[in-house]
Rosetta silent file (secondary structure, phi, psi, omega in degrees, C-alpha in Angstrom):
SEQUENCE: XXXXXXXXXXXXXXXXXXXXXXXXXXXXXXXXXXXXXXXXXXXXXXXXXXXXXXXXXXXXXXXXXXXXXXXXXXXXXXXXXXXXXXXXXXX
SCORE:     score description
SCORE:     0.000 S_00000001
   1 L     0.000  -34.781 -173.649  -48.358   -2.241  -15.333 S_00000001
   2 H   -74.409  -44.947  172.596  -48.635   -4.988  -12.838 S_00000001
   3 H   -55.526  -51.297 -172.788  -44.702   -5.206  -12.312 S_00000001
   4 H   -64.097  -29.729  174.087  -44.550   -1.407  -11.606 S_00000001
   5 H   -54.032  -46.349 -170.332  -47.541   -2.094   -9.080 S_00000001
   6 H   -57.985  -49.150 -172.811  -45.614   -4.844   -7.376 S_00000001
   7 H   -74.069  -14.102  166.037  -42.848   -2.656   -7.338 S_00000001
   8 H   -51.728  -24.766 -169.753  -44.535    0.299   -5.726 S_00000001
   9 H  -102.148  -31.587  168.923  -46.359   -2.259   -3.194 S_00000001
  10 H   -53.193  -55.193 -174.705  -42.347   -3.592   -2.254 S_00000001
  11 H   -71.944  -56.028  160.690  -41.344    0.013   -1.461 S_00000001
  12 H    -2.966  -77.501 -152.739  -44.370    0.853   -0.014 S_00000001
  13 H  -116.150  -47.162 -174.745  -45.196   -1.794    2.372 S_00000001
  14 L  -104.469  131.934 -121.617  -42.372   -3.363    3.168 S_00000001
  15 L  -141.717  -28.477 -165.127  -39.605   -0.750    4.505 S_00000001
  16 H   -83.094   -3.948  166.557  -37.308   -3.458    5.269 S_00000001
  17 H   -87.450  -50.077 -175.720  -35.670   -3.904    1.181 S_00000001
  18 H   -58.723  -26.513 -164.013  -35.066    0.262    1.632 S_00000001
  19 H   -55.365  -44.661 -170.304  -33.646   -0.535    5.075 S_00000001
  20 H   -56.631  -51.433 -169.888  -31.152   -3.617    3.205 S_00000001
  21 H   -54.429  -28.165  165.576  -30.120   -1.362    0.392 S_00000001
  22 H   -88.545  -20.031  166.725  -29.005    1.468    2.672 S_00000001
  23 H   -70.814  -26.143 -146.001  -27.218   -0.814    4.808 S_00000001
  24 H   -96.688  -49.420 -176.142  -25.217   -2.865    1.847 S_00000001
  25 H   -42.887  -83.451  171.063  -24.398    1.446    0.208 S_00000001
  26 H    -8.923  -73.065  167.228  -23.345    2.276    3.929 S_00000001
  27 H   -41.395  -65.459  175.129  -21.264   -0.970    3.996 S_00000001
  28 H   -55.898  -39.752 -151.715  -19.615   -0.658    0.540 S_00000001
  29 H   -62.826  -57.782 -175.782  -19.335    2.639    1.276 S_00000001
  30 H   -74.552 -118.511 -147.312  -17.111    2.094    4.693 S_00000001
  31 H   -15.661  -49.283 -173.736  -15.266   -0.599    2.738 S_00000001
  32 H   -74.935  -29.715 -165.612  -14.147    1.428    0.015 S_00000001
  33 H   -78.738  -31.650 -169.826  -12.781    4.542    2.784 S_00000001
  34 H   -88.260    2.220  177.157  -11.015    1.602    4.735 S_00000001
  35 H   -87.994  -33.539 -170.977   -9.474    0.427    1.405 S_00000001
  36 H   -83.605  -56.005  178.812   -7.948    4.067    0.649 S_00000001
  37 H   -49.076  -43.624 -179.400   -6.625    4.199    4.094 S_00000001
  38 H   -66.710  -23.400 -157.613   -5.053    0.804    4.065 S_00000001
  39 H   -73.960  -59.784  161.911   -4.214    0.653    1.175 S_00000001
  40 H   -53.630  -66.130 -175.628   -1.112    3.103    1.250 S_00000001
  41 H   -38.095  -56.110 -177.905   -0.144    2.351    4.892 S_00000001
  42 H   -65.631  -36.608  114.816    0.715   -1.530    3.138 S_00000001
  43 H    13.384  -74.070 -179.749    2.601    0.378    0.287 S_00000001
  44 H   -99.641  -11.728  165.427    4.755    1.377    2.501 S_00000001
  45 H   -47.111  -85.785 -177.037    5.300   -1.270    4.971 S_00000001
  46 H   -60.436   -6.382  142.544    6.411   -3.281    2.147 S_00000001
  47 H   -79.251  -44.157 -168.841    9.038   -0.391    0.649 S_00000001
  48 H   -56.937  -51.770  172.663   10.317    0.146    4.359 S_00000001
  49 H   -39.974  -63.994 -143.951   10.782   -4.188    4.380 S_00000001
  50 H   -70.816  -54.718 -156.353   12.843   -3.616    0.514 S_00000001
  51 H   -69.079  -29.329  161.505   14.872   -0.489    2.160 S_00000001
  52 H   -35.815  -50.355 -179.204   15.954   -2.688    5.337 S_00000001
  53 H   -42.253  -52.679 -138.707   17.654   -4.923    2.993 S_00000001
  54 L   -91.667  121.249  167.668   20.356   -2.610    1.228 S_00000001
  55 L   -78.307   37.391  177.896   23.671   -2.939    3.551 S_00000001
  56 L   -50.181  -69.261  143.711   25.365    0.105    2.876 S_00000001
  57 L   -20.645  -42.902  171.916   25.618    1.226    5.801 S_00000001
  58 L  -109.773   10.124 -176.623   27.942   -1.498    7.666 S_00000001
  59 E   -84.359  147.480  172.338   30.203   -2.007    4.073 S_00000001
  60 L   -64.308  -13.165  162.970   34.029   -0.802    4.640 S_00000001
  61 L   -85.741   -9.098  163.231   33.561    1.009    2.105 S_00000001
  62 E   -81.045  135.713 -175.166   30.702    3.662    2.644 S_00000001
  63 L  -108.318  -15.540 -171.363   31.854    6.698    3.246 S_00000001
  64 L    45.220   22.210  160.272   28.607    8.551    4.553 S_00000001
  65 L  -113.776  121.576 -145.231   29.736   11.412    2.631 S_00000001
  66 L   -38.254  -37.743 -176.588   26.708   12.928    0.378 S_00000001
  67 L   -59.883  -34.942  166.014   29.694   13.473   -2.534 S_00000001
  68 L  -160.757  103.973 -177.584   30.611   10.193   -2.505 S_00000001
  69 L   -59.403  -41.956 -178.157   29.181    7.509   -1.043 S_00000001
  70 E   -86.564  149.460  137.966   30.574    4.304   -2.207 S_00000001
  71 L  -102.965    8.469  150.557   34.561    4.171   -3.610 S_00000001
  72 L  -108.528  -18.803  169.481   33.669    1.272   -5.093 S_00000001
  73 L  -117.195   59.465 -160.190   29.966    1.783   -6.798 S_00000001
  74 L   -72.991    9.249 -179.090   29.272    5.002   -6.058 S_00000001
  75 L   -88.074  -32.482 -153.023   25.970    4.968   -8.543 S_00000001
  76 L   -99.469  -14.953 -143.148   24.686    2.214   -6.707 S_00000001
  77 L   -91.734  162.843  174.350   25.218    2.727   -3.453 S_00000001
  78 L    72.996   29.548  166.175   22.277    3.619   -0.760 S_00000001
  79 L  -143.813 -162.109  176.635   19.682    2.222   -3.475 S_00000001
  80 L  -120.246   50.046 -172.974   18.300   -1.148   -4.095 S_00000001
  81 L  -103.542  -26.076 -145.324   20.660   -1.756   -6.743 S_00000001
  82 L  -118.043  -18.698  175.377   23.009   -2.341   -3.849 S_00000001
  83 L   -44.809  -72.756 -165.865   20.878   -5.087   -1.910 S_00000001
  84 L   -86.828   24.714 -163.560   22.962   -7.623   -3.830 S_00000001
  85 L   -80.465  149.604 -156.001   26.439   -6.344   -4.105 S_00000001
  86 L   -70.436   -9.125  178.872   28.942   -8.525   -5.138 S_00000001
  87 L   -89.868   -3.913 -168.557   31.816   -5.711   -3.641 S_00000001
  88 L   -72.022  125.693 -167.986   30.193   -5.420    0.000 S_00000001
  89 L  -124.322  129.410 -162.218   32.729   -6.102    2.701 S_00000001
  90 E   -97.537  174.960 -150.575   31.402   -5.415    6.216 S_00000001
  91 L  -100.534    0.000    0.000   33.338   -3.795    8.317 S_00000001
């Protein structure tokens, strides 16, 4: 009985534990919404960095025609399969 007294005389009387506890919810709370926002937005930063990479685009061999891009990989090309290819010749 005496612990439920104390805590009833903590809530009570001192206003300043409800004050912390709604600050540190309030806090997490704004942490977790800036985590969901951020979270993606870094997602794709780093896929935009990986898509920079694939040279496709300046090989003599891209055709920039949707049927067939490559005439020497044409599975590969314009993916990041293509980042390392040993046929890319620029033009």
């Amino acid at each position: 009985m005496a612990v439920l007294q104390l805590g009833i005389n903590l809530f009570n009387e001192n206003g300043g534990l409800i004050a912390v506890l709604k600050f540190s919810l309030a806090c997490g709370l704004l942490g977790l919404v800036g985590w969901t926002i951020v979270s993606p937005l870094l997602g794709a930063w780093v896929r935009a960095k990986q898509m920079y990479k694939i040279p496709c685009t300046n090989c003599r061999f891209f055709t920039n025609d949707y049927r067939l891009k490559c005439t020497m990989n044409p599975y590969a090309a314009n993916t990041e399969a293509a980042i390392d290819c040993s046929d890319y010749m620029s033009d």
